[in-house]
Every structure is written in structure tokens, then in C-alpha cells.
N, C-alpha and C positions, 0 to 999 in steps of 0.2 A: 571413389566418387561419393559426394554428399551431396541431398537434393535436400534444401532448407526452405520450409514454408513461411511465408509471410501472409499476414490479414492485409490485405492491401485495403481493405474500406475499416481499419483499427486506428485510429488518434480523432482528435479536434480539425484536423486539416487534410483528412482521407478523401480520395484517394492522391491527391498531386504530389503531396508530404511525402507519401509511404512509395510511391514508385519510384518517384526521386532520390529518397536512401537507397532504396534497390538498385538504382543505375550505379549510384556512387560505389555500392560494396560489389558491383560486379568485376569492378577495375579492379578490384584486390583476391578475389577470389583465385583459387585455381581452374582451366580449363577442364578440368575435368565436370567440375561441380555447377548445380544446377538452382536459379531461385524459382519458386515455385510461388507463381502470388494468383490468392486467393480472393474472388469478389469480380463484380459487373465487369464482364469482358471489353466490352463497349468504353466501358469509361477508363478501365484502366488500358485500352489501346492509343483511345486518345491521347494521355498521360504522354504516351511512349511516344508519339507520334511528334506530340507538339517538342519536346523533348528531344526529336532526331534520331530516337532508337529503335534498329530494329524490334520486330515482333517475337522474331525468332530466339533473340537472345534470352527468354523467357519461357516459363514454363507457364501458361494460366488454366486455374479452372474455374469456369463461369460458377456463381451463386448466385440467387435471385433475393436473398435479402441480408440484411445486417442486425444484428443485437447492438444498440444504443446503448448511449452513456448509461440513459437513464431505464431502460429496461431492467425488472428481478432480475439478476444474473442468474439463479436457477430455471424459473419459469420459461423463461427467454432461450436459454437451453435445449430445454426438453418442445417446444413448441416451434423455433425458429428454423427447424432442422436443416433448413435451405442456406442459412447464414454462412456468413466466410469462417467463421470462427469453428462453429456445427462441423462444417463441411473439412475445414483444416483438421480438426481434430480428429474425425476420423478416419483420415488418410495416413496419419500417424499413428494412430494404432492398427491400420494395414500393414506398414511398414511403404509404403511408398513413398514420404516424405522422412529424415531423416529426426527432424527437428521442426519443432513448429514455435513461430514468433510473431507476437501483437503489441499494440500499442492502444486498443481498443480497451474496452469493458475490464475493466482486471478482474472485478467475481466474474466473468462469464469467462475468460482465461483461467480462474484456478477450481471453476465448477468443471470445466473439460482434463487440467490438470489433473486433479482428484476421480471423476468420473470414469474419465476415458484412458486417461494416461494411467494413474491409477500407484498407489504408495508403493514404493519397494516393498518386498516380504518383511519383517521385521521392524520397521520404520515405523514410530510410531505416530508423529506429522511432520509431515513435509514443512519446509521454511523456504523464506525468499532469503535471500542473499543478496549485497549489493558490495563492491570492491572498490577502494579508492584508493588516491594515489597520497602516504603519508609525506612531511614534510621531509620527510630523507628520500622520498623520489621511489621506496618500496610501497609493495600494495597491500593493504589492510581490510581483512573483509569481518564484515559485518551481518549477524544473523540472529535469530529472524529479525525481518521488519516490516514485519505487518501479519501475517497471515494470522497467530497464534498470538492475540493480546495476554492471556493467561496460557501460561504452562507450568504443568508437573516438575519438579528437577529432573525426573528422568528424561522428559522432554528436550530438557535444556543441556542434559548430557548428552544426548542422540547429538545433539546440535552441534557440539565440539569434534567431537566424531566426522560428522560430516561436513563441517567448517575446516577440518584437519585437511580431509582428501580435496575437498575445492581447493583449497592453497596449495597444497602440493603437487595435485597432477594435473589444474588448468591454471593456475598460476605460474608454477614453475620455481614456490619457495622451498626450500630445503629444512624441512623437518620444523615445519611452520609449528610457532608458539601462540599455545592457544591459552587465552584468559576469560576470567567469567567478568563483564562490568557490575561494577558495585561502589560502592560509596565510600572505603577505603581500600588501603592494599592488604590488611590483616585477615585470614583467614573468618574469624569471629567477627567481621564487620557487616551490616546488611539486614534484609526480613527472616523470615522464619526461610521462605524460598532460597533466597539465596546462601545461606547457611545452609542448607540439606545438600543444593545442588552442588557445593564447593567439597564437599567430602563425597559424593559422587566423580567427580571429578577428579580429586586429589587419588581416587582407590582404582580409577580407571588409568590414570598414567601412571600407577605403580605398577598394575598389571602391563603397560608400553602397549597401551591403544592411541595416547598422543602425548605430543607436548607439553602438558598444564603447568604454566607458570604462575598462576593464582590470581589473584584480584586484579582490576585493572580499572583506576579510575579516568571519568572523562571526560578527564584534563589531558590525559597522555594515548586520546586513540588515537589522532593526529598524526603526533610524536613520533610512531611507527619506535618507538624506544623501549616498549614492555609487550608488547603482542604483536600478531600476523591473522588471528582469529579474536574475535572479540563475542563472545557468545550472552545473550540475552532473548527477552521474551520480545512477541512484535510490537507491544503496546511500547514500551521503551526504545525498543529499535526504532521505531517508527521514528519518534518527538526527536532521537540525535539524528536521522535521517532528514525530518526537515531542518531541523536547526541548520545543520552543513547548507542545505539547498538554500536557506535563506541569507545563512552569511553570504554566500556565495554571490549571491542575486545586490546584496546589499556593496559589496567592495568592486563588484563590474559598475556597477551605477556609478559609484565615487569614482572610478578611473584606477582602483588600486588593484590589477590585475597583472600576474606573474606566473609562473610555472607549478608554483603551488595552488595555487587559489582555482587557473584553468583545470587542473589536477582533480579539482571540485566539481566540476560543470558536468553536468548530466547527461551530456551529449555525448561526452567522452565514453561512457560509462554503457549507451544506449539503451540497456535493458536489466531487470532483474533476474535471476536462471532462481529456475522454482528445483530446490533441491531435495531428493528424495522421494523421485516419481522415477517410474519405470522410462521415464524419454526424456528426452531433451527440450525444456519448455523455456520460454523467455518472454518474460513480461516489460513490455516500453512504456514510456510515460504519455500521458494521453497527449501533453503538448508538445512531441516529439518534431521535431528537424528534420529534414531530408540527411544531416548530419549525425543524429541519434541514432534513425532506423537503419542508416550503414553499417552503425558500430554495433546494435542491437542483433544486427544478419550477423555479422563478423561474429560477434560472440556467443550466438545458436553453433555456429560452424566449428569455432575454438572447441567448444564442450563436447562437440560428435568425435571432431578428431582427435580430441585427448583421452577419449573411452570415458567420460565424465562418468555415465552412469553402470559403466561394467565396474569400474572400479567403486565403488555404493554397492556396489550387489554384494561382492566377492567382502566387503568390511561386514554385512548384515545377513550375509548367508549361514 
């Protein structure tokens, strides 16, 4: 049995948005498992009400405030201690929730990730991770993207490492090929960074910590033709992160949508898994869908019962 939290007062359109995902991902769930939504009981029963859903089918626990968009995500924190986020998070490191997911505040999600949840032993920063679907219909994940605008090479090693086991044991790829992006395929192409990290890289798959098949430019992360891990720093993750989210927005507009391009859409995707924390965290986009926050639960739930983070332990122990 998994009991998965949700911020039910987390997005632009909380709470109708976010109970609304929760009803959808309950239909996919197993009975055993349990959503747990967190925030104004009051309003997230209306939700259910207007909705036609029992109460019961739920797990709620009242909060009396929220951390805003626009709130310090630290500050906000350490002071709102009543908030869904506050309150989610430390039921998770109770251990009474299995997995905790928002769509809310993302520094006040990676202040509680880091805070509360807290790094693996080892680990030297965590990364978000985001997976999509390449033009061959495989999944290609991408990291960091965002958390760590600068990183060390050793940083950016840890990150193939742990890009390796996302792919392999909640994706389900088979001895996933990891690459570093960079600006040619030639070992010697790149900054001073990306050269240190590539002979990091190259010395850690001779040792058979992963698959490194070496540069990866991108023009071919798409392609799903040269990698399955695509490893970089957040500041660069970020800008191909939105770049995809913008093509994407740009060819639904024109009518030019297809199994690839849907493959794109961020709903699909519903959350980013913060990798590299002692639990299971998952960050949704603040304009999330009753269709996002489904796929967002779904994939909080994927990651518990794949042992997402026993297996991070057991590579950094």
C-alpha cells in the first residue's frame, strides 16, 4: 500500500485543478493505495462534492494557510508552518505519507525537498529531472533543469549516475546510455566544464558505474538515436526545457499535432521527481491540468513502487 500526498491548494487554479487530477488518478490507482490531499478541508470537500465524489474516497488533512506564488520560498517556510506544503512535508518525513507532490511554489517545494526530505548520504545536489517521449516513441530523460544553474563536473557526474538508475529502474530502459550535452560529439569539444566533466565520465564507465557514450548534441536529444540520459547543468537544462514547451505550445496552435509533438505536452509528463532526496518528491507545473496533476500522482506513485530512492541509496552508499 502507498499513501501519496498532494498540495491540493499547489498551482494557479487550486484547489478545483488539483482535486480534479486527484479524482482522475484515483481511477488508475490500485485499491489498496491511498491520496492524501493536503489544504482547507472546507473547500477541498466542496471540490468533491460538486464533483460527485465521495469524501471517503480520500484522505484529507485540514491546513489553515498556503505559501504563494509569490512568497520567499524559504521565509515562507520556516513561518507558514500551517501551510499544505509545511504540513505535507512533514508527514513525509514521518513516514505517513509515502511521496509527497505539488504544483505550487517550486522554491517552497525544493526548500522542504532539501530541508525536510533532505540529500541522500553522498549526493552531493540533488537535480530535477524531466522524461519525454523521443521521436522513436522511447523516453529520454533530461537533468538537471533547473535546480543547479552552475555545477562542479563532479556534480554533473553524480548526475549521470543518477540519471542512469531513473532510466533503468522507473523507466524500465535497459542499460540506459548516458551522454553529457555539449556542442560537438568529440570528446575535446566544449568549456573548460564540460571537458573536466567528460573525462569524469569517460573514467566512471570504465570503472561500469554507467553507460557513457560521450557527447550528445541538441540536435539529436529528440532523436532518442545517441542517449536515454542526457546530463547537463540546470541553467542549460532549463532554456532546452522550455525551448520543447515552447515548440510544443507553437505547433498545437498551428493544428500540427501528432503522437510525437503530444509526446511533448506537459500534462503528459505532470511533474518533475526531485532526484537525490532521501523521498519521493515531485514537482508540477504551476499551470497544471486536472490532467497533469493525475499524471503528477501517477508518477509520485511509479517512483515509490519502483524503490526509486532505495535504489540512489544502495549506488551512493
Amino acid at each position: 500500500m502507498s499513501r501519496i500526498g498532494i498540495d491540493a491548494f499547489g498551482g494557479d487554479n487550486a484547489p478545483e485543478v488539483v482535486v480534479k487530477g486527484a479524482i482522475l488518478a484515483l481511477e488508475r490507482i490500485g485499491a489498496d493505495d491511498r491520496i492524501v490531499l493536503f489544504g482547507d478541508q472546507q473547500a477541498i470537500v466542496r471540490v468533491l462534492e460538486a464533483e460527485g465524489r465521495s469524501v471517503e474516497n480520500f484522505d484529507i488533512v485540514h491546513t489553515s494557510e498556503c505559501i504563494e506564488m509569490g512568497d520567499h520560498p524559504t521565509d515562507s517556510f520556516r513561518h507558514k508552518r500551517d501551510s499544505s506544503i509545511v504540513v505535507g512535508f512533514n508527514h513525509l518525513a514521518e513516514g505517513s505519507i509515502d511521496a509527497f507532490a505539488g504544483a505550487g511554489s517550486t522554491g517552497a517545494m525544493m526548500v522542504g525537498a532539501m530541508m525536510v526530505a533532505k540529500p541522500l548520504s553522498g549526493v552531493l545536489r540533488p537535480a530535477i529531472a524531466i522524461s519525454i517521449a523521443a521521436v522513436n516513441g522511447q523516453p529520454v530523460t533530461i537533468l538537471d533543469i533547473g535546480i543547479n544553474v552552475d555545477c562542479r563536473p563532479e556534480v554533473l557526474e553524480q548526475y549521470a549516475v543518477i540519471g542512469s538508475v531513473y532510466a533503468s529502474e522507473v523507466l524500465g530502459v535497459e542499460n540506459p546510455r548516458v551522454a553529457l550535452l555539449n556542442i560537438g560529439q568529440e570528446g575535446s569539444k566544449g568549456n573548460a566544464q564540460a571537458k573536466v566533466t567528460y573525462s569524469l565520465m569517460a573514467e566512471a564507465a570504465a570503472q561500469g558505474r554507467y553507460n557513457f557514450v560521450g557527447n550528445v548534441e541538441s540536435s539529436h536529444i529528440l532523436t532518442g538515436d545517441v542517449a536515454d540520459v542526457v546530463v547537463c547543468d540546470g541553467f542549460v537544462g532549463n532554456i532546452v526545457l522550455k525551448l520543447i514547451e515552447g515548440l510544443y505550445a507553437i505547433n498545437a496552435q498551428q493544428g500540427l499535432v501528432n503522437d510525437f509533438w503530444q509526446g511533448l505536452n506537459y500534462e503528459h509528463t505532470g511533474g518533475t521527481t526531485v532526484l537525490g532526496v532521501d523521498k519521493v518528491v515531485t514537482i508540477g507545473h504551476g499551470k497544471s491540468t486536472p490532467e497533469a496533476v493525475k499524471n503528477m500522482i501517477l508518477s509520485a506513485r511509479h517512483s515509490v513502487k519502483t524503490g526509486l530512492v532505495e535504489k540512489l541509496r544502495e549506488k551512493f552508499w
